[in-house]
C-alpha positions in Angstrom: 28.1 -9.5 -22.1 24.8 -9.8 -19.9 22.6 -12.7 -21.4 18.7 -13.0 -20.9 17.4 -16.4 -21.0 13.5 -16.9 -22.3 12.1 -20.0 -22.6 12.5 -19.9 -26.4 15.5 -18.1 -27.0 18.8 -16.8 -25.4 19.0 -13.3 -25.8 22.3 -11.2 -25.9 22.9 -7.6 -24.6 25.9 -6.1 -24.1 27.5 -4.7 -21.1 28.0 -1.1 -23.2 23.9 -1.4 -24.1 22.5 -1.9 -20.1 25.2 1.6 -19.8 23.5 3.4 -22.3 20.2 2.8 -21.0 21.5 3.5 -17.6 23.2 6.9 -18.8 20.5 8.1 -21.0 17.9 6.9 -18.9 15.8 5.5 -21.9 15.3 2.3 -23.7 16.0 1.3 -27.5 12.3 1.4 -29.0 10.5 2.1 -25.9 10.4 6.0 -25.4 13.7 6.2 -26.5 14.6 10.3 -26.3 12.1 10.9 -23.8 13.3 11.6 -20.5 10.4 11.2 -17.7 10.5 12.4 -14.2 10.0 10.6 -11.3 6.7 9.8 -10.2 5.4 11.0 -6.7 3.2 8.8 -6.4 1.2 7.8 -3.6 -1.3 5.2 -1.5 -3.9 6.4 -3.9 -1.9 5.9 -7.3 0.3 3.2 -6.2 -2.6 0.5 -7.2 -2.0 1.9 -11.2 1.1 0.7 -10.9 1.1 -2.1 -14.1 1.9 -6.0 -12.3 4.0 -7.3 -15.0 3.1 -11.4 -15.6 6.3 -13.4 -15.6 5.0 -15.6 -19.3 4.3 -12.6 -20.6 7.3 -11.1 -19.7 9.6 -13.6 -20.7 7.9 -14.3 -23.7 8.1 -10.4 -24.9 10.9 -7.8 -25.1 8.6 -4.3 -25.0 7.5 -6.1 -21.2 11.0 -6.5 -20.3 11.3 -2.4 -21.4 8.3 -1.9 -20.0 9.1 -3.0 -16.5 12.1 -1.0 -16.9 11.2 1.9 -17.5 8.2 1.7 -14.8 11.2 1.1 -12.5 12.8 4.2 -13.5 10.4 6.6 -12.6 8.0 4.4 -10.1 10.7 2.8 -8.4 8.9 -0.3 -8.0 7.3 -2.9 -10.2 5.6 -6.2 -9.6 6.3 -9.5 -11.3 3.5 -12.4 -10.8 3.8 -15.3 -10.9 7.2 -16.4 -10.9 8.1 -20.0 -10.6 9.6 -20.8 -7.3 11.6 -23.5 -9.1 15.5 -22.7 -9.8 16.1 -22.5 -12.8 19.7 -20.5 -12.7 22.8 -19.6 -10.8 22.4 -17.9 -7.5 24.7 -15.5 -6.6 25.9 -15.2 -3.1 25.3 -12.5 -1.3 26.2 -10.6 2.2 23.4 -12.9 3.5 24.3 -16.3 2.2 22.8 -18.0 -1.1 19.4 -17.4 -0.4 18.3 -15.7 2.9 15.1 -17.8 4.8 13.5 -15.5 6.6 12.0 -17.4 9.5 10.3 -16.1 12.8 12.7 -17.3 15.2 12.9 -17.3 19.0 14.8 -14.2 20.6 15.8 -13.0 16.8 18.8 -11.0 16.3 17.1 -9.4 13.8 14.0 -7.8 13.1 13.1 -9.6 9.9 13.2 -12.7 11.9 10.5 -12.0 14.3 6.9 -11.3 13.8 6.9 -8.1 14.7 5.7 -5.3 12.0 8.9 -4.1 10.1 7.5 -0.6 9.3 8.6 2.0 6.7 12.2 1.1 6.1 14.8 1.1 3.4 17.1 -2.2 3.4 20.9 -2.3 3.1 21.6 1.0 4.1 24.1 0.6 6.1 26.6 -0.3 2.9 28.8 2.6 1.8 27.4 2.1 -1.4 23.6 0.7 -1.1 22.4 -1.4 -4.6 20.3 1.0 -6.2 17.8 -2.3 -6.9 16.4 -4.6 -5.0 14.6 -7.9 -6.0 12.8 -9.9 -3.6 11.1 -13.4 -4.9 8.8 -14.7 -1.8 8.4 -18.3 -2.6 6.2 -19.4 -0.1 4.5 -17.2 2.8 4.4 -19.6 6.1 1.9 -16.8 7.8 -1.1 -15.4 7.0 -2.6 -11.7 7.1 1.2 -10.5 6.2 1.5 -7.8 3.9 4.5 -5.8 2.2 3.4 -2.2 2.4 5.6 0.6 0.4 6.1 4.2 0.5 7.5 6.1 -1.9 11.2 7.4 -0.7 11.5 10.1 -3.4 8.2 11.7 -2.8 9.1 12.3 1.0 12.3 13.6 0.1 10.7 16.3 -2.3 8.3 17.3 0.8 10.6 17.5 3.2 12.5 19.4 0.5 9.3 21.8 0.2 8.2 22.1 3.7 11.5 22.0 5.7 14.8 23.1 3.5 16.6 23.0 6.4 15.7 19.9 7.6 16.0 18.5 4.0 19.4 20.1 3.8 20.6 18.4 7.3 19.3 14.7 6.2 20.8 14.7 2.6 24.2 16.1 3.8 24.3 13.3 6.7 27.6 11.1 6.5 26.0 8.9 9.2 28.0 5.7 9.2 26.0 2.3 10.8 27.4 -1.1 10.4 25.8 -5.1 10.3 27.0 -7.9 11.8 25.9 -11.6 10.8 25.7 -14.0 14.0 27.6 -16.8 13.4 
């Protein structure tokens, strides 16, 4: 049993209902039989991406759908402002409770320096990466920062167009890499 908490009301979903909209890849009452495909979407159309408000979306279900289903086949979505107030649990993780990213002298690793991260994908070094992601920045200690995104599925399809070969080589890769936390 997976329970959503709004301000008003505690919400119940079950376990089998977050499968099926896994599995069939569409929500009860929001598209429900239609089966969209990803967007490729780009620098240009990446601003028509919708920014979800967090009172609006705790306070109605279609946003929570909504959101979802802009995940599905963007990939991404954007939730403003969220309290930076806990309010719930926090689960543990590989990097602690919650991970404070701080620029840090001689850091260890690159998200503690201030050096540009680039394109990247996080986590990939697990055998099984989380399919989703959720960062919460509560508060930005530098200016001028910015998160910038590219869209991972669109490259793949044009590599997959312009170099089958390539494509071929890159999705069949077994490379293995590995993290270690300093202590």
């Amino acid at each position: 049993m997976f329970w959503v908490m709004t301000k008003t009301t505690l919400q119940k979903l079950s376990i089998a209902a977050l499968r099926n909209i896994v599995e069939s890849g569409s929500l009860p009452g929001f598209r429900r039989n239609t089966h969209d495909a990803q967007v490729l979407w780009t620098k240009e159309t990446l601003p028509m991406l919708k920014y979800f408000d967090y009172e609006e979306y705790i306070k109605d279900e279609m946003e929570v759908y909504k959101l979802i289903y802009q995940l599905r086949t963007n990939g991404l979505a954007f939730v403003t402002d969220v309290p930076s107030k806990v309010e719930s649990p926090i689960q543990n993780t590989f990097y602690r409770r919650i991970w404070d990213v701080r620029t840090v002298p001689q850091a260890i690793n690159a998200a503690y320096s201030s050096a540009d991260l680039g394109f990247h994908t996080d986590l990939l070094y697990f055998q099984n990466p989380p399919h989703l992601q959720l960062l919460h920045c509560i508060q930005s200690a530098s200016k001028g920062r910015a998160n910038v995104f590219a869209n991972g599925y669109k490259s793949a399809v044009d590599l997959l167009h312009s170099d089958p070969e390539a494509f071929e080589t890159t999705a069949g890769s077994l490379d293995i890499a590995s993290y270690r936390i300093a202590p």
